[in-house]
N, C-alpha and C positions, 0 to 999 in steps of 0.2 A: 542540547540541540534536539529539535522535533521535526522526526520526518513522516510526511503520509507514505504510506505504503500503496503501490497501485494493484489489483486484483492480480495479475497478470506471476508480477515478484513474489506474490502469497502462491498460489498452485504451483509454480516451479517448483517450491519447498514439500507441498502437500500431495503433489501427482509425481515426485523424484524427474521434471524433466530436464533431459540433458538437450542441451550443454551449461543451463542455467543454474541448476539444482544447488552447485557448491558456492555460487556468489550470493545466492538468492538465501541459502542457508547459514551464510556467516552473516548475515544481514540481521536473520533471524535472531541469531544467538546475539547479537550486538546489541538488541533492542532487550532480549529478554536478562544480560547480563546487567541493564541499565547504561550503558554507554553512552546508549540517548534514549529519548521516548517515541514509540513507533504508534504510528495512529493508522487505521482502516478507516473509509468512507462506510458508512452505514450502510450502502446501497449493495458493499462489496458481501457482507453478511449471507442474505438470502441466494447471493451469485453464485458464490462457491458452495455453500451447499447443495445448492442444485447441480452444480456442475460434477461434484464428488459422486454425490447419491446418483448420477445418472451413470456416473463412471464404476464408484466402488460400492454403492449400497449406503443406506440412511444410515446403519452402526456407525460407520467409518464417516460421512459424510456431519454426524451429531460430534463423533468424537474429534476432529478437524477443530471443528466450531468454537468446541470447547476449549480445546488445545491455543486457537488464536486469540479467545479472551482470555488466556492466562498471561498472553503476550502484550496484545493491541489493547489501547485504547480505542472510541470511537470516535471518528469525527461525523457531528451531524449532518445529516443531509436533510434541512427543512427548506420551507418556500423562499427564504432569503437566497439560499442556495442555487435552488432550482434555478429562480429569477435570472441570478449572477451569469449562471452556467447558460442561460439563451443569451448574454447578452456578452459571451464572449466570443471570438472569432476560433473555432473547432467545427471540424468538419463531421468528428464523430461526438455525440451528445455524449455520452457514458465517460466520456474522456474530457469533454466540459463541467460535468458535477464532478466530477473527480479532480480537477483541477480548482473548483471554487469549494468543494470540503478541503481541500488542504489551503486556502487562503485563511477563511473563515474559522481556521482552526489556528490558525497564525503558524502554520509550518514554517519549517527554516527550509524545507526540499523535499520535493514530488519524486521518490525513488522511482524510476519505468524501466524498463529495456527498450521503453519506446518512443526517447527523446526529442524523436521528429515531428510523434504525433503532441506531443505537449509544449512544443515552440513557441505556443503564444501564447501559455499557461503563465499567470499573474505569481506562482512559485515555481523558482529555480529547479527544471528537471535535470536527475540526474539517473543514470545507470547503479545498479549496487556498486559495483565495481571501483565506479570513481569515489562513491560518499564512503567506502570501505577503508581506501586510502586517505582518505579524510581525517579520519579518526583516527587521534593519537590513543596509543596501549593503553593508558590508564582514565583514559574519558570516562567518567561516569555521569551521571543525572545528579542533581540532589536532590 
């Protein structure tokens, strides 16, 4: 099973926020266990480091980065994408390419905390929470 990850599920893990921190982090460990395959939008890349580096400094902010491609795949975000993401009904853009890199990537589910804002997202959003209970103990990838 292939899930995109939304930025938001990535920094709970990376900035320890609570009350998210421990869903967002079995998530984590889920993906990097192989359980399933977890993809980032490419656009989420340069996001979170900026967001680290403004928070923790560029060390912490590089070593992040590196830490999530030993996790995530990427999913593209090129002009097919882009296109897709104007031509969906989202009131926030950043949340329409994010919703069309996880089509285009053929997710099986858009992990968010923000299920409301991904309602008319063309993959099934869901909370870590729920796709956690999802996964039977011995899921792996092959």
């Amino acid at each position: 099973m292939t899930v995109l990850v939304e930025i938001n599920v990535v920094l709970d893990v990376l900035l320890n926020r609570e009350p998210f921190a421990d869903a967002s982090a079995a998530l984590w460990e889920a993906i990097k266990s192989g359980r399933c395959k977890g993809l980032l939008p490419a656009h989420a890349f340069p996001t979170i480091y900026y967001l680290i580096h403004k928070e923790r400094g560029s060390g912490v902010a590089k070593r992040s980065i590196r830490a999530m491609r030993t996790v995530f795949a990427v999913a593209a975000v090129d002009g097919e994408v882009i296109d897709r993401s104007l031509d969906l009904d989202f009131t926030d853009f950043e949340d329409a390419v994010t919703a069309a890199a996880a089509e285009a990537a053929s997710a099986d589910y858009l992990l968010t905390r923000d299920s409301k804002g991904f309602r008319n997202s063309p993959v099934s959003a869901l909370p870590p929470e729920a796709f956690l209970a999802m996964l039977e103990p011995g899921d792996t990838q092959p």
